[in-house]
LOMAR-974459 format. One line per 10 residues: their letters; for each residue x, y, z of N, C-alpha, C, O. Coordinates in pm, 1 decimal. Example, Ala and Ser with C-alpha at 12.3 -4.5 7.8 and 13.67 -1.06 7.14 Angstrom:
// LOMAR-974459
AS	1319.0 -569.0 780.0 1230.0 -450.0 780.0 1320.0 -330.0 780.0 1423.6 -331.9 846.5; 1285.0 -225.0 708.0 1367.0 -106.0 714.0 1290.0 3.0 787.0 1340.9 113.8 803.9
//
This chain:
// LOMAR-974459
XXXXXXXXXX	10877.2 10756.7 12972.8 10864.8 10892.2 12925.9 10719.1 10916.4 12886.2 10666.3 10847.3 12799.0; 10640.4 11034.8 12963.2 10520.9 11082.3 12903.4 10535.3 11128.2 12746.8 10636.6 11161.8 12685.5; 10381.8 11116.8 12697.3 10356.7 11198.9 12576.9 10420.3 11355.4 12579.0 10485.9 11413.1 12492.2; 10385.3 11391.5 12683.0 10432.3 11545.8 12727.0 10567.0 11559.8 12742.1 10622.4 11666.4 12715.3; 10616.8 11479.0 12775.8 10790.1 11474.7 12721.3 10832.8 11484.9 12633.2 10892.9 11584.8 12593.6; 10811.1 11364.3 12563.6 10797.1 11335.2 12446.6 10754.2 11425.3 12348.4 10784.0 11375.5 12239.8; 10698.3 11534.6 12332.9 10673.1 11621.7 12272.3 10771.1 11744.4 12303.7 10827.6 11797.9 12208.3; 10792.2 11788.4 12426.6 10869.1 11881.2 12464.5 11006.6 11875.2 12389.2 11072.5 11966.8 12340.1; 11038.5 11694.2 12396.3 11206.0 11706.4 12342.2 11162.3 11691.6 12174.5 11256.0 11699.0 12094.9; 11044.8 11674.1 12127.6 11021.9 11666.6 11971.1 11050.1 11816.8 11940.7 11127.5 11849.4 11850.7
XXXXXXXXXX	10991.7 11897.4 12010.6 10933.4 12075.7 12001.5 11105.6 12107.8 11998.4 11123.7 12217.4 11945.3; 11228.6 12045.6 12038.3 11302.2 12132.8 12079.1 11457.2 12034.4 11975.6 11578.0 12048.6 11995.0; 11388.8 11944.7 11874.6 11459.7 11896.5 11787.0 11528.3 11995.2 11672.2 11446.1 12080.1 11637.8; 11673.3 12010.0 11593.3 11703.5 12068.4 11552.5 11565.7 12038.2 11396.2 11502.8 11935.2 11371.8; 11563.2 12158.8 11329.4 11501.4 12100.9 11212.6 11507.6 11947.9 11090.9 11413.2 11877.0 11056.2; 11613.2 11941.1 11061.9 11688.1 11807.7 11020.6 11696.0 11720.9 11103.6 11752.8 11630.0 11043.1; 11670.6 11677.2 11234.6 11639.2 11519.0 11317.3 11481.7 11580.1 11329.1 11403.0 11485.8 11321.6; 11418.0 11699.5 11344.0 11298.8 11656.4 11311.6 11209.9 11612.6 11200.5 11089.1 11590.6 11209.1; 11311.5 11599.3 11058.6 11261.9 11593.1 10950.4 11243.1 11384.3 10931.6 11163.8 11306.6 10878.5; 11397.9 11374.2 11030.1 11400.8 11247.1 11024.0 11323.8 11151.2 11087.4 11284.6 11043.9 11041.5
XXXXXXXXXX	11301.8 11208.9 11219.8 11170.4 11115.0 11293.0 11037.5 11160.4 11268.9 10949.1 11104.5 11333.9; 10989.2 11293.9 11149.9 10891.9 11261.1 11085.3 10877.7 11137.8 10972.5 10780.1 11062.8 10975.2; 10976.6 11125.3 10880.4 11019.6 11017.6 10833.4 11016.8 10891.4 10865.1 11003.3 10785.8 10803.3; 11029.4 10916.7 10952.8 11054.8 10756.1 11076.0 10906.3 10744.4 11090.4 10839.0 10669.1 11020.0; 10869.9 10801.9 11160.3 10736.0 10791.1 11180.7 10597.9 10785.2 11096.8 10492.9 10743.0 11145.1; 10609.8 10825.2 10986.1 10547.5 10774.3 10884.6 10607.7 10639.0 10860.2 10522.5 10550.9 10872.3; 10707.5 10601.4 10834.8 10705.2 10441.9 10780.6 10644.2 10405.8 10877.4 10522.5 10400.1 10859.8; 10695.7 10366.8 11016.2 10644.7 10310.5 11101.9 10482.6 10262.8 11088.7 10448.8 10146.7 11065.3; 10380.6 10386.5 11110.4 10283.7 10412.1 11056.3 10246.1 10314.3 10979.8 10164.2 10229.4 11015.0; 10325.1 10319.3 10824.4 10252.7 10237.8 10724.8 10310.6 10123.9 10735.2 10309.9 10052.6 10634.9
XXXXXXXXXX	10363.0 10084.9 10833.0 10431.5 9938.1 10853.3 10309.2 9858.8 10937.2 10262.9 9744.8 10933.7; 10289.6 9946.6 10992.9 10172.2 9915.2 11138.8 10034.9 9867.3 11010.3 10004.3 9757.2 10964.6; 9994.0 9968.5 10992.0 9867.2 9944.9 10897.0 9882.9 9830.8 10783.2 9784.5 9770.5 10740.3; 9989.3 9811.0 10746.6 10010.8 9682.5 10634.2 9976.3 9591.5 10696.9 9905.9 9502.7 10648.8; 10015.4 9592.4 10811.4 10008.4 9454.2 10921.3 9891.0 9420.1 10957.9 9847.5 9305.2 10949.5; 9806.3 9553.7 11018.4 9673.7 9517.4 11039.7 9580.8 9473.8 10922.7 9489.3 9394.6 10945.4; 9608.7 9538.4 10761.6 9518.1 9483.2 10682.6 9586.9 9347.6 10645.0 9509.7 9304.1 10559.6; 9675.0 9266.9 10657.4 9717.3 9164.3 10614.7 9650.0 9073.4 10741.2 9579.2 8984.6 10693.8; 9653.3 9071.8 10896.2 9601.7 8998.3 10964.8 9452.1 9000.8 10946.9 9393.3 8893.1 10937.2; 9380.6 9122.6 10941.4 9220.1 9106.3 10883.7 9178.3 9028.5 10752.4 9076.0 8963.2 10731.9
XXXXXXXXXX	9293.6 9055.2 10663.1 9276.2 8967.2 10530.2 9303.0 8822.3 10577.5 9226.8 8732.3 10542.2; 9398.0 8800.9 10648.2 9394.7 8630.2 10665.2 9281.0 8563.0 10769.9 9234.7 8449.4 10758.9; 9249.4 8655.9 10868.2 9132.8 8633.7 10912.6 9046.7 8625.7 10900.6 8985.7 8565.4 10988.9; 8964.3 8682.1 10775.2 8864.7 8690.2 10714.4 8812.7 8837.3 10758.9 8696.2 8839.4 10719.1; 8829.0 8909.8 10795.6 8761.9 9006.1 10826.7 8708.2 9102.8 10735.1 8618.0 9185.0 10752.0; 8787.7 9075.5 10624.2 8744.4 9147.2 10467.8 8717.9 9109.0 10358.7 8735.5 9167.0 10251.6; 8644.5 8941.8 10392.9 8611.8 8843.9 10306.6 8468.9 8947.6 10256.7 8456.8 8983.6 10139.6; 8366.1 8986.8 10367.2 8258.1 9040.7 10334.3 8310.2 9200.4 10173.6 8239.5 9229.6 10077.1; 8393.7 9237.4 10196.0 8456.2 9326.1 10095.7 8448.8 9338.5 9971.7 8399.0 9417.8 9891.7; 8544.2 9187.4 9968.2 8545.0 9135.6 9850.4 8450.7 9059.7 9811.2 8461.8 9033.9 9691.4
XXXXXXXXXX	8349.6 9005.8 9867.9 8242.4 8944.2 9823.5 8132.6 9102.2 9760.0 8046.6 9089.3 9672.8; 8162.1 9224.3 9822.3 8052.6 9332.9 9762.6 8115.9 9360.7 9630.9 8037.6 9401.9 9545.4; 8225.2 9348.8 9600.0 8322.1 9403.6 9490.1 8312.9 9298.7 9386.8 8317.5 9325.8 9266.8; 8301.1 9189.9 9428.8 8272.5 9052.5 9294.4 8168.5 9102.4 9300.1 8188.0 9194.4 9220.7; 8015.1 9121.1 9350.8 7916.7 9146.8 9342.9 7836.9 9217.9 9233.7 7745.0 9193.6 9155.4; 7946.9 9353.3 9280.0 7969.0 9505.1 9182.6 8042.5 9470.8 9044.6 8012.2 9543.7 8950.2; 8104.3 9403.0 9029.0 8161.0 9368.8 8896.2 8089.2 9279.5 8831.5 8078.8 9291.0 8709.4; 8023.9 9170.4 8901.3 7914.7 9095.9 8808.0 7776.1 9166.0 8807.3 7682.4 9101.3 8760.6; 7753.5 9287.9 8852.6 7619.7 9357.3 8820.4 7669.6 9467.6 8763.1 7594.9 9564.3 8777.9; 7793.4 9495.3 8687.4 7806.7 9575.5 8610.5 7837.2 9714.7 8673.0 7825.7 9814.1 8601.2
XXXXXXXXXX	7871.4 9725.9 8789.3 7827.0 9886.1 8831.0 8004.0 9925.7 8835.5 8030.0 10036.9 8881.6; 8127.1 9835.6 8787.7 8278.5 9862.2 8788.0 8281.9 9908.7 8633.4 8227.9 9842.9 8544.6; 8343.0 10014.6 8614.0 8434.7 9994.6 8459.7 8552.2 9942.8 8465.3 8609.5 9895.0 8563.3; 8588.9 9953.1 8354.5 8765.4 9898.1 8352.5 8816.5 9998.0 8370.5 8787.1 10100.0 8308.2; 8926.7 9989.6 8482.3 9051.6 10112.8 8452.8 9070.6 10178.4 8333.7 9043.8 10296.1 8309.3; 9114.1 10103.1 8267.3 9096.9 10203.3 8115.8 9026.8 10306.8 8047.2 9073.9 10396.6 7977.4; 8846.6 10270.0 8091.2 8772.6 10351.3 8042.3 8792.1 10477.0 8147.6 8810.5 10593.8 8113.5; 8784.6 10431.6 8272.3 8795.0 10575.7 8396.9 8930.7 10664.0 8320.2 8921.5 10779.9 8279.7; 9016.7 10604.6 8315.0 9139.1 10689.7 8293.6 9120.6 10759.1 8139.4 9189.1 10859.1 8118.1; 9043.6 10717.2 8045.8 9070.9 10762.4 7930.2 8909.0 10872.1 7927.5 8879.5 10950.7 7837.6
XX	8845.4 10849.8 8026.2 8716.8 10938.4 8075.6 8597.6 10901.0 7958.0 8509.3 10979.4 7923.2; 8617.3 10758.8 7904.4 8524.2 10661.6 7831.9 8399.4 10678.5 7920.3 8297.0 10615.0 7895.2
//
């Protein structure tokens, strides 16, 4: 099935199954992306990340949650 199908029979879903395979399709979505940042994290691909963020916290440039939220 094309995209263009695939859209035609989306376009012609009652409102309520289109509510559901928007639904669907967002998890999916964030199922996909968990996956990719968990294989880059075990790969190292976001070692460089967290090395700028220890960086930023030992040169002082992080507050604590606390102070951001209480607008310290």
């Amino acid at each position: 099935m094309s995209v263009t199908e695939l859209e035609a029979a989306i376009s012609s879903l009652p409102p309520q199954d289109f509510a559901r395979l928007r639904d669907w399709f967002w998890q999916r979505d964030h199922e996909l992306w968990d996956k990719q940042i968990e294989e880059d994290s075990a790969s190292g691909k976001l070692d460089h990340l967290v090395h700028e963020i220890e960086a930023d916290i030992t040169g002082g440039k992080v507050k604590p949650l606390n102070e951001v939220l209480n607008g310290s």
